[in-house]
C-alpha positions in Angstrom: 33.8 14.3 2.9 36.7 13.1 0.1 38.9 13.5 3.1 37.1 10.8 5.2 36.5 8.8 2.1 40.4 9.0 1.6 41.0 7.9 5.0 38.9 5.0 5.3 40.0 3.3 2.1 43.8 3.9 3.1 43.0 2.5 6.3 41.2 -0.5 4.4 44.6 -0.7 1.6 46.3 -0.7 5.1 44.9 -3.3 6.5 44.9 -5.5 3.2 48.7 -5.0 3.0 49.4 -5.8 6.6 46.9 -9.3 6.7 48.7 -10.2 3.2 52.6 -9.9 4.5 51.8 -12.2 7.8 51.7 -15.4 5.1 52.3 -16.1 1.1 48.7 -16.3 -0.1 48.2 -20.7 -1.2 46.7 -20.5 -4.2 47.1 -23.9 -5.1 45.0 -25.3 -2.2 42.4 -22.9 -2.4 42.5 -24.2 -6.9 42.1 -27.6 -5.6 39.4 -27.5 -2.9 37.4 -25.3 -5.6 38.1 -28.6 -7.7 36.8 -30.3 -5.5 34.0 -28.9 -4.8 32.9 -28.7 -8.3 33.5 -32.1 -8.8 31.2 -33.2 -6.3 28.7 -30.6 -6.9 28.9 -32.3 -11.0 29.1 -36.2 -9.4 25.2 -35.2 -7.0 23.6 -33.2 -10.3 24.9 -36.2 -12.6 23.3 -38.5 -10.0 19.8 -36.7 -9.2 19.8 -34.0 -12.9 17.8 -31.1 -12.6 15.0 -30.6 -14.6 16.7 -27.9 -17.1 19.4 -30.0 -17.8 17.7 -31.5 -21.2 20.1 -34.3 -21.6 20.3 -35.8 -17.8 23.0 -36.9 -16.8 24.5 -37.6 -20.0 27.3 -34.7 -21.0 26.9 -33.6 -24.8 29.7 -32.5 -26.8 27.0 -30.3 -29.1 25.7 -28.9 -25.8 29.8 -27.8 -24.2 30.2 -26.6 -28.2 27.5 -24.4 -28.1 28.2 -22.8 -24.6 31.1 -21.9 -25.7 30.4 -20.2 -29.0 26.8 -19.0 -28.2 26.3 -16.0 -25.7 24.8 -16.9 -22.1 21.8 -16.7 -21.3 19.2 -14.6 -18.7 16.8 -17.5 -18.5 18.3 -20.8 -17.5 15.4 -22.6 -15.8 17.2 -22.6 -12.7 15.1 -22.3 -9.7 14.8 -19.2 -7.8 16.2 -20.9 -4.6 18.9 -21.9 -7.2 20.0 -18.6 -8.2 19.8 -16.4 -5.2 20.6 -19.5 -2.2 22.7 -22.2 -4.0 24.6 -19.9 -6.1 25.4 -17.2 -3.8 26.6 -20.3 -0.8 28.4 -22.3 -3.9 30.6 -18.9 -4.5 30.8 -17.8 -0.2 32.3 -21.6 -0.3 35.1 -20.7 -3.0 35.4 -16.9 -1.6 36.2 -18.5 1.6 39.0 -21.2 0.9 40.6 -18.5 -0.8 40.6 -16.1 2.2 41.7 -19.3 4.5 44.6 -19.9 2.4 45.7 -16.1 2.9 44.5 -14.6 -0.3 43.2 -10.7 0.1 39.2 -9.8 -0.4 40.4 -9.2 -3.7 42.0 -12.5 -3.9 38.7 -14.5 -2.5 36.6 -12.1 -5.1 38.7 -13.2 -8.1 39.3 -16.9 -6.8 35.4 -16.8 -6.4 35.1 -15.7 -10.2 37.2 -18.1 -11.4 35.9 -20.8 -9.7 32.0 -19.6 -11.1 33.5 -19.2 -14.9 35.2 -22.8 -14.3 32.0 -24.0 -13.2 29.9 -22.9 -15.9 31.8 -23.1 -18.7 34.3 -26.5 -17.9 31.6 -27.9 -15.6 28.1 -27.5 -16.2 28.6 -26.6 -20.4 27.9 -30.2 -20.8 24.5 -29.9 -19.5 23.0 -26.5 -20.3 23.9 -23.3 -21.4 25.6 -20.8 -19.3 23.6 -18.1 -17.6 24.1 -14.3 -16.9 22.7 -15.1 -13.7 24.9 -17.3 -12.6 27.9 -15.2 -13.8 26.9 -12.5 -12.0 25.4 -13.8 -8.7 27.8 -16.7 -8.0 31.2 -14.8 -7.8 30.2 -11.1 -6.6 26.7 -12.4 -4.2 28.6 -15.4 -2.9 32.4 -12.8 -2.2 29.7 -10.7 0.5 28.6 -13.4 1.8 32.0 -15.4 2.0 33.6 -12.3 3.8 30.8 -12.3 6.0 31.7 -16.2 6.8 35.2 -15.2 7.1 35.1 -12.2 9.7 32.5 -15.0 11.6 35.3 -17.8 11.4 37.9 -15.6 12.9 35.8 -14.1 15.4 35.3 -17.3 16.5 38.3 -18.2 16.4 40.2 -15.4 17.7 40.6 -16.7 21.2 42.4 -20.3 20.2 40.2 -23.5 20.1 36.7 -22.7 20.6 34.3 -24.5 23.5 31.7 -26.7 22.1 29.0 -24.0 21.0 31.9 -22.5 18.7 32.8 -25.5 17.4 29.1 -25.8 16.2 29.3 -22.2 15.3 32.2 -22.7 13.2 30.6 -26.0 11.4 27.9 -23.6 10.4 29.7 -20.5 9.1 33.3 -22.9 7.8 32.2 -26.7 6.8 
């Protein structure tokens, strides 16, 4: 049993070493469309502001103070479609432009948590206080389903430009 265990994660190392030496992993692009995608997200919430957010649209300097000397916390009055659809797709999308700009799953996972702490703590601070669930869900939810997205993208890929059903395929699983 240890001996098959051993195997398969040499084989996975393996694998992780070889996809990592065909290009220099672009961690600047993958920074800046995470950017960007937070920016936007912040520019649609400031325009339509969710319920929770008790000041609106308007960010508070008392409200980014407090998140970041009080402790998150479990309740944010997110929505459950929130926390277990929006959250888990926000962190896929920053899981996966790591992995297209040639970072490693461990690469996507910690792009993907650093994206979710920018979020909530240089983001969203100014509107509420950050949650554990969001912590949690975002980065390590959103890395399964981002690999997922990403073994889809090359598999649709993998035999040059795809005929008009991929190409729908691919706006699905890679906006």
């Amino acid at each position: 049993m240890r001996a098959a265990v051993a195997i398969q994660l040499s084989l996975l190392l393996a694998h992780g070493a070889t996809a990592r030496a065909q290009a220099e992993p672009n961690y600047v692009s993958s920074a800046l469309l995470s950017g960007g995608q937070m920016a936007i997200t912040l520019g649609l919430l400031m325009a339509v502001p969710p319920d929770n957010w008790s000041s609106g649209s308007v960010p508070q300097w008392s409200q980014f103070k407090r998140s970041w000397t009080g402790a998150p916390v479990w309740a944010d009055g997110d929505h459950w479609v929130t926390n277990y659809l929006g959250h888990p797709l926000q962190g896929s999308q920053f899981y996966l432009f790591a992995r297209t700009n040639d970072q490693g799953r461990l690469g996507g996972f910690v792009s993907a948590t650093v994206a979710t702490l920018a979020w909530e703590y240089l983001f969203e601070a100014w509107f509420e206080q950050p949650s554990w669930p969001d912590l949690l869900i975002t980065s390590t939810t959103g890395a399964l389903l981002g690999e997922a997205r990403f073994l889809a993208r090359n598999a649709i890929l993998a035999n040059g430009t795809p005929d008009l059903l991929g190409q729908l395929a691919l706006l699905l699983v890679d906006p």
